[in-house]
N, C-alpha and C positions, 0 to 999 in steps of 0.2 A: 457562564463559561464563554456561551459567544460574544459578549460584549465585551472579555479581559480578550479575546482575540482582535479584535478589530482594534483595540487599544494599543495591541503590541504587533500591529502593522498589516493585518490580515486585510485585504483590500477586494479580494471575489468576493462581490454578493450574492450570488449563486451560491456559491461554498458557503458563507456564514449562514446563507436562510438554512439551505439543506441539515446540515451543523446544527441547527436550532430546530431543527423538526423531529429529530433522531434522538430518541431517548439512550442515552451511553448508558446509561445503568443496569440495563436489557443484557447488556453485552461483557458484564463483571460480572464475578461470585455474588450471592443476596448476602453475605456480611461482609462486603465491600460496597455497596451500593450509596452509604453516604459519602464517600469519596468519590464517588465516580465522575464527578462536575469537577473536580480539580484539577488543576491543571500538573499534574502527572503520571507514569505509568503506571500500571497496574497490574499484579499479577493474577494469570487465568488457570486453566489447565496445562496441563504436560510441561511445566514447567516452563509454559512462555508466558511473554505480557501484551497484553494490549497497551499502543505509543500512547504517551501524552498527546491531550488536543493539539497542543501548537505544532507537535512537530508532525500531526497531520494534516493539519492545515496547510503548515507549508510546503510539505510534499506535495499535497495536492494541487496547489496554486501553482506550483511550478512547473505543475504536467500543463497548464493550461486545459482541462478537459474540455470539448465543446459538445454540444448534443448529438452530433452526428460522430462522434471517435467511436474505436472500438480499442479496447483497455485489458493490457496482462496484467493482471496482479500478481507478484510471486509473495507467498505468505499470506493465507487466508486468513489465520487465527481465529480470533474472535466474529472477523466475519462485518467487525464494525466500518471497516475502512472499504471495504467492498459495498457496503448499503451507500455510503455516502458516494463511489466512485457510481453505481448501477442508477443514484440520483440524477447525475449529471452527464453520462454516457448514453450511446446507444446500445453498447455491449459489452459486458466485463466477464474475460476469462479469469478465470483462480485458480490459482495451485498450489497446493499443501501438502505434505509430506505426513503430518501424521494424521491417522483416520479419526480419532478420537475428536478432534477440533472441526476436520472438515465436515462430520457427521452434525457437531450441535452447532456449525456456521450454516449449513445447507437448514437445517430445521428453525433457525433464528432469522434469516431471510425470507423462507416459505411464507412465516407470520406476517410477516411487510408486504407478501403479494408481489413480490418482484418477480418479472420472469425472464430479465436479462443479466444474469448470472449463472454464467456455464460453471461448473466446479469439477477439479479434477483430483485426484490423488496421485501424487506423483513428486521428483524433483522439477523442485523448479527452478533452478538454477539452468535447468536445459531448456527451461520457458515452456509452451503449448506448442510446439510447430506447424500441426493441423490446422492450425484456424491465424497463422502470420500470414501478411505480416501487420504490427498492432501499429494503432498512431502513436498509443502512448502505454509506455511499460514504466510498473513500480513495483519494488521490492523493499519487504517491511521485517529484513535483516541483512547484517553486514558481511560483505565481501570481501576478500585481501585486493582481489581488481575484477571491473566490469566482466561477466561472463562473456564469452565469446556467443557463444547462442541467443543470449537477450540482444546483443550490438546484430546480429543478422536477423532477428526477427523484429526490429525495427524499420517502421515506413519509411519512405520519404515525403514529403518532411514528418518527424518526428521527432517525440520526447521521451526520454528515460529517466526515472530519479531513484538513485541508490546512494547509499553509503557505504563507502569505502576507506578501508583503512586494515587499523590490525583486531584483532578479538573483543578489545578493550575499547577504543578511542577511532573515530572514524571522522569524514568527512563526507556530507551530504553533496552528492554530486546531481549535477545536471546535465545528463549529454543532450546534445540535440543535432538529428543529420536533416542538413538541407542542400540540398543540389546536389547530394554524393559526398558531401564532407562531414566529417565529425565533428562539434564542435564543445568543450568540455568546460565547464565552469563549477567551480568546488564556493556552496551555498554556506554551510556554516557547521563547525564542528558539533558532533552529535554522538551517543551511542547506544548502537542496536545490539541483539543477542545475535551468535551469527549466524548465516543460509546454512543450512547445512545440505550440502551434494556433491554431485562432481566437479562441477564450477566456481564450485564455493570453497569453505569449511571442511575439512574429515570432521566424523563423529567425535 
């Protein structure tokens, strides 16, 4: 799996070793487990999915995380993209909306010994406020547009990468503020299931 990444442009070594350390198949149903090295999504509990490798790779890449960030996640899920974020960060906030997920994300992390993973229950379309503002915010479903609350609970400088678009069909966004400007760059069409909250989605 990490070698078909770095083949299709994956360039953090940091990201592919971590990627190559983390068992994905922990983090799918046991009769999904022989697919879980493939490269795409997959579906979990409460009707959501854990992304394709690549397009977590590329999110991640695009956060640039460095050892000293501290990192919103909105969309805990599976919980798999937050092990890989809590590898490369100094601290990752999470926020999920449904308990049922954030309960076996919080239990499936515990076993990896990680203990920079704050987890909340909540929307997170309105982000964590308490603990802004982040270097770097990702969100692992889609938006009609960037929430107002993730754009103010971003640093300076800092990164955000969401996808935006409509229900169906989106575009993986990059913002980045540096000096007090916005700066926005649309990465490559992609699609997510979507946020669901006030800044997002209605039910």
């Amino acid at each position: 799996m990490v070698r078909d990444l770095a083949e299709r442009g994956i360039k953090d070594r940091r990201l592919l070793e971590v990627m190559s350390a983390i068992p994905r198949h922990l983090f799918v149903p046991r009769p999904l487990w022989h697919l879980a090295y493939a490269d795409q999504p997959l579906p979990i509990a409460e009707g959501q999915t854990i992304s394709q490798p690549y397009i977590v790779a590329l999110m991640v890449e695009a956060l640039q995380v460095g050892p000293e960030h501290r990192v919103l996640e909105v969309g805990t899920g599976s919980g798999y993209q937050a092990l890989i974020l809590a590898s490369l960060a100094a601290e990752v906030y999470t926020v999920e909306r449904l308990a049922g997920l954030l309960e076996e994300a919080e239990r499936r992390l515990a076993e990896f010994g990680r203990k920079n993973v704050h987890f909340r229950l909540g929307d997170g379309t309105q982000g964590w406020a308490e603990h802004a503002p982040y270097d770097r915010i990702i969100a692992s479903g889609s938006v009609p547009e960037i929430p107002g609350s993730l754009i103010a609970q971003l640093a300076d400088p800092g990164r955000l990468v969401i996808p935006v678009g409509d229900r169906h069909l989106q575009e993986l966004v990059l913002l980045r503020r540096v000096g007090g400007e916005l700066l926005r760059q649309e990465l490559v069409p992609c699609s997510f299931l979507p946020l669901i909250g006030e800044e997002g989605w209605k039910e």
